[in-house]
C-alpha positions in Angstrom: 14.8 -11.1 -13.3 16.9 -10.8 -10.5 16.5 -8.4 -7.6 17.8 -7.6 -4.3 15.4 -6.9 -1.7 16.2 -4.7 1.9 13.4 -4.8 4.2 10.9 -7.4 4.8 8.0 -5.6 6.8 4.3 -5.9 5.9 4.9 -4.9 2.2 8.4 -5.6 1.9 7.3 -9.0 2.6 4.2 -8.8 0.0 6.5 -7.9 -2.7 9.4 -10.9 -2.0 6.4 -13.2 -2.1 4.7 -12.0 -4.9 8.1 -11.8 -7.2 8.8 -15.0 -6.1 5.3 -16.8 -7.3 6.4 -14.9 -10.6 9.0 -16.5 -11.0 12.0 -13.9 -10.5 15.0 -14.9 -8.2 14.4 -12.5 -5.2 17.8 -12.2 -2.7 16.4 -10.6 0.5 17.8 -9.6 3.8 16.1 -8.4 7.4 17.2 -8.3 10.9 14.4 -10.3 12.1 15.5 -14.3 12.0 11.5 -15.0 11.6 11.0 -12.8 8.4 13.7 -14.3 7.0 12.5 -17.8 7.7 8.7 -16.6 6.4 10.7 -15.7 3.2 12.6 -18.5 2.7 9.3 -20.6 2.9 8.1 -18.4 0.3 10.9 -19.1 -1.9 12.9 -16.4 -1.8 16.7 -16.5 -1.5 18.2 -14.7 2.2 21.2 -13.0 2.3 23.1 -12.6 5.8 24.0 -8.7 5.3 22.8 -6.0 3.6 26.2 -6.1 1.4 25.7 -10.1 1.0 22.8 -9.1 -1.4 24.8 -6.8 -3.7 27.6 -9.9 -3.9 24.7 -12.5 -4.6 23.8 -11.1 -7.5 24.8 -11.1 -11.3 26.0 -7.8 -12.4 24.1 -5.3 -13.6 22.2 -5.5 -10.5 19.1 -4.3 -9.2 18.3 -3.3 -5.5 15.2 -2.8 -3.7 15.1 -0.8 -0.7 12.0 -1.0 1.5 13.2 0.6 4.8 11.2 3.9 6.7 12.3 7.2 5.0 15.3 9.7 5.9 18.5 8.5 7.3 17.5 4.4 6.9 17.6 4.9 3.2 20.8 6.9 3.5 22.4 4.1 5.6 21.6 1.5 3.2 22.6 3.1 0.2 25.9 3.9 1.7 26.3 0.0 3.0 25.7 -0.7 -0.6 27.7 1.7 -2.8 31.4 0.1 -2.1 29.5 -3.2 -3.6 27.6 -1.7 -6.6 28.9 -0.9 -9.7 28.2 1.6 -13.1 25.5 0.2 -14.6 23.3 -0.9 -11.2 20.2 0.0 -10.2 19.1 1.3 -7.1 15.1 1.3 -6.2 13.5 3.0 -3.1 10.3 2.1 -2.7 9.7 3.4 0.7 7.7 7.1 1.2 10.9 8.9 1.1 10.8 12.7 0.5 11.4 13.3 -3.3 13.4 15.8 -2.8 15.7 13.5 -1.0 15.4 11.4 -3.9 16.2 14.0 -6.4 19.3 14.6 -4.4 20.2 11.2 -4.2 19.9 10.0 -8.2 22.1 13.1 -8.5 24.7 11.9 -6.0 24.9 8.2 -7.9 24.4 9.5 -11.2 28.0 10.3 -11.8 29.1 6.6 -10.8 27.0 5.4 -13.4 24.5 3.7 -10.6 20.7 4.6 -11.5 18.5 5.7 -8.6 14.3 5.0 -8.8 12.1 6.1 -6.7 8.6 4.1 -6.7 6.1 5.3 -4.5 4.2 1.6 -3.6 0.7 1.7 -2.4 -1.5 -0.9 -1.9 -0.7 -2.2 2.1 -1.0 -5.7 3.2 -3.2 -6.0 0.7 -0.5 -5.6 -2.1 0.5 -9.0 -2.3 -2.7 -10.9 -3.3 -4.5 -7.3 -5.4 -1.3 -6.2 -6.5 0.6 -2.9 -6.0 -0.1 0.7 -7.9 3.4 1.9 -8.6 4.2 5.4 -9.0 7.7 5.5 -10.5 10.2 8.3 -10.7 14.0 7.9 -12.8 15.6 7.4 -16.2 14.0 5.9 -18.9 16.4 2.9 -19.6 16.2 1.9 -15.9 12.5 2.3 -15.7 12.4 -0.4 -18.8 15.1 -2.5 -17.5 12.8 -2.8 -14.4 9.5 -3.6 -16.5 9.1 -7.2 -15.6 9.1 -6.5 -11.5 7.0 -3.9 -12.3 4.3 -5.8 -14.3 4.9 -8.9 -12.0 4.0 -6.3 -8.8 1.2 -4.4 -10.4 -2.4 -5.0 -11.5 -2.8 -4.2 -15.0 -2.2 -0.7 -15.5 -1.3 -0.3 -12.0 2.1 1.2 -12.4 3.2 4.4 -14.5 6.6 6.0 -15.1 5.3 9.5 -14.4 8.1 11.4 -14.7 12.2 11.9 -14.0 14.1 11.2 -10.7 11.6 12.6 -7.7 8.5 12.5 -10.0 7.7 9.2 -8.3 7.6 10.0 -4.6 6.3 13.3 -5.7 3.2 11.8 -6.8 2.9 9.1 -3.9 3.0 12.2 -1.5 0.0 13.9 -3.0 -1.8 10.5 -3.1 -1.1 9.9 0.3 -2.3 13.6 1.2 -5.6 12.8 -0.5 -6.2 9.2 0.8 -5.9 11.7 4.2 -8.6 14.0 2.7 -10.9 10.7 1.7 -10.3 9.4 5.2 -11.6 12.6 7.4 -15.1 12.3 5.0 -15.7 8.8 5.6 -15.1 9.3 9.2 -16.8 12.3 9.6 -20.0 10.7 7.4 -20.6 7.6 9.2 -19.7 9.5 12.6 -23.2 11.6 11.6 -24.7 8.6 11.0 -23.9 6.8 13.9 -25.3 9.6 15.9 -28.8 9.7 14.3 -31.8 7.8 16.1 -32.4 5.4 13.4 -30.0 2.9 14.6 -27.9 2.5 11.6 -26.2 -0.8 10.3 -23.5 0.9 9.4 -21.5 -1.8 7.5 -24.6 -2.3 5.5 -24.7 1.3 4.6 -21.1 1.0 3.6 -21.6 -1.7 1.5 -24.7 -0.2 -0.2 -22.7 2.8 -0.9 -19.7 0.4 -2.6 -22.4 -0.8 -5.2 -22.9 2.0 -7.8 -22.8 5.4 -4.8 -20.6 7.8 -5.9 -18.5 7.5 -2.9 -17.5 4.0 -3.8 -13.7 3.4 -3.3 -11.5 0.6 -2.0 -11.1 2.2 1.8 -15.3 2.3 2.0 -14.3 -1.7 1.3 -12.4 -1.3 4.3 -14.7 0.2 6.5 -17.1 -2.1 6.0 -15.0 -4.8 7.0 -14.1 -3.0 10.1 -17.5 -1.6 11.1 -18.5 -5.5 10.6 -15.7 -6.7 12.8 -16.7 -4.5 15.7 -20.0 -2.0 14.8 -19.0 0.1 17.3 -15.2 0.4 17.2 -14.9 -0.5 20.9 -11.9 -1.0 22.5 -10.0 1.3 20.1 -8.6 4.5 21.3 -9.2 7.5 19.3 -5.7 8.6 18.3 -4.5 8.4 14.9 -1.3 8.7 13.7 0.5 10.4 10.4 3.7 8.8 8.3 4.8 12.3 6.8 3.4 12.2 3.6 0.6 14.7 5.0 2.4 17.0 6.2 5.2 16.8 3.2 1.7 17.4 0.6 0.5 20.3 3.2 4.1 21.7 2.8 4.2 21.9 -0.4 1.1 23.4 -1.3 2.7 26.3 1.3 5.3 26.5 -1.1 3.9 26.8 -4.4 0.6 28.4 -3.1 -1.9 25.8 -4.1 -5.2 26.0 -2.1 -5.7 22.6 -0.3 -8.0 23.0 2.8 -9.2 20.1 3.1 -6.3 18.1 2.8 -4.3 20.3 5.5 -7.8 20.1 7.9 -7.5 16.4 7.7 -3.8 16.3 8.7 -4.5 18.9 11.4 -7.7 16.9 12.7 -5.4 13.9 13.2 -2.9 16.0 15.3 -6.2 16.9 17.4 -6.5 13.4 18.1 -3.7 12.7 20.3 -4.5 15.4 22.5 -6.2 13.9 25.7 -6.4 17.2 27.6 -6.7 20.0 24.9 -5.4 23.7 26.4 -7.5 24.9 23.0 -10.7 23.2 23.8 -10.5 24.4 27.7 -9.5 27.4 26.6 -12.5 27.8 24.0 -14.4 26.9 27.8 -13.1 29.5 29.7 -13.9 32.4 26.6 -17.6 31.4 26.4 -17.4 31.3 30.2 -15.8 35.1 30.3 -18.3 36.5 27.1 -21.4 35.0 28.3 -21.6 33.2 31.6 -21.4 29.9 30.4 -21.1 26.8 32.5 -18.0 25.2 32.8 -17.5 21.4 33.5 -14.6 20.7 36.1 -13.0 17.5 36.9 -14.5 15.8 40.1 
């Protein structure tokens, strides 16, 4: 097949390269000159502009977008429109809202354009494992698109769960769990490292990834980052969130669903960025007031 690609960051760049050794014709565009060249080596076709892809395709077309959620994806689409006709299809594959991507197949649906919104995991590791594709849109497109898809996903690593929105709805809840898995691991081998038996923890993690019950590809990763540096030196305790979080937290608000561990894990990532807490000296001063307590002050 054919496909236009916008956006040639980490997995932008996994996908090109992996469409490419597959076979399909990939046209791709990115402000930065040395993406491009990386794709070009790759043997994937550059475009100068965002509307050069549209133009360098045969009609009906099919573009990718693979650019941070909100208004990125609404810039694109409306640099694209003028050039796409009934008949196109137009992919997000970022973590967009899917609300946002319920309102937007509506928008293109009456000028015949199909919108689908895949929610991509698999990180820099997509390329060489291949990508888990949670897909969201009309049937007929969804088909249409079934070679990418089976060129970008393991076997059985992509499902059409549902209409427009379905996609990124399901991405966002797997995102909010991956949170959930994260906090356990952390919080397991943080126990761990603070017992007195002087732990290999990579060892443990790699025990634990043959036949445990916690097995799971991010114990892979922690493994191979407890063995790159066993005691995480040099890396500053502040972790970040990309929405999806706080999007899943949301909508369990909303539609009342119990999800406590989930929300803890989002909220114990806010905790991290605070160097200075006014809730922990606060928490201080109270057992100071109640019971006399001791209170550490800065020198």
């Amino acid at each position: 097949m054919e496909l236009g690609l916008r956006g040639l960051g980490r997995m932008g760049m996994g996908i090109a390269r992996r469409l490419a050794r597959a076979g399909h014709r990939v046209v791709a565009f990115d402000r930065k000159a040395e993406w491009m060249a990386e794709a070009r080596e790759a043997g994937v076709v550059t475009a100068a502009s965002v509307e050069e892809i549209a133009t360098s395709l045969s009609p009906p077309r099919a573009v990718w977008l693979m650019v941070p959620e909100g208004k990125p994806v609404e810039d694109m689409i409306a640099l694209l429109l003028p050039r796409l006709a009934s008949g196109d299809i137009l992919i997000d594959g970022g973590n967009s809202y899917y609300k946002d991507s319920m309102r937007r197949a509506q928008g293109l649906e009456p000028r015949g354009i199909s919108f689908v919104d895949v929610g991509t995991s698999g990180g820099i590791w997509g390329e060489r494992e291949g990508f888990c594709l949670m897909i969201g849109g009309e049937k007929e497109a969804v088909e249409r698109l079934r070679p990418i898809f089976d060129s970008l996903a393991p076997r059985e690593g992509w499902l059409h769960a549902g209409p427009s929105g379905a996609g990124h709805f399901v991405k966002m809840v797997h995102n909010g769990v991956e949170y959930g898995m994260m906090q356990a691991y952390a919080e397991g081998f943080e126990l761990m490292a603070a017992s007195e038996f002087g732990l290999d923890l990579a060892r443990v993690a790699h025990l634990w990834d043959h036949g445990g019950v916690v097995r799971s590809w991010l114990l892979e990763l922690a493994e191979a980052a407890l063995k790159k540096n066993p005691d995480l030196s040099g890396i500053v305790p502040y972790v970040e969130d990309s929405g999806e979080g706080r999007w899943t937290v949301h909508e369990c608000v909303d539609r009342g669903v119990p999800a406590g561990v989930i929300a803890l894990s989002l909220f114990n990532r806010f905790r991290s960025r605070q160097e200075n807490s006014f809730a922990d000296r606060l928490l201080a001063a109270l057992r100071n007031e109640f019971g006399g307590h001791a209170i550490k002050t800065k020198p």
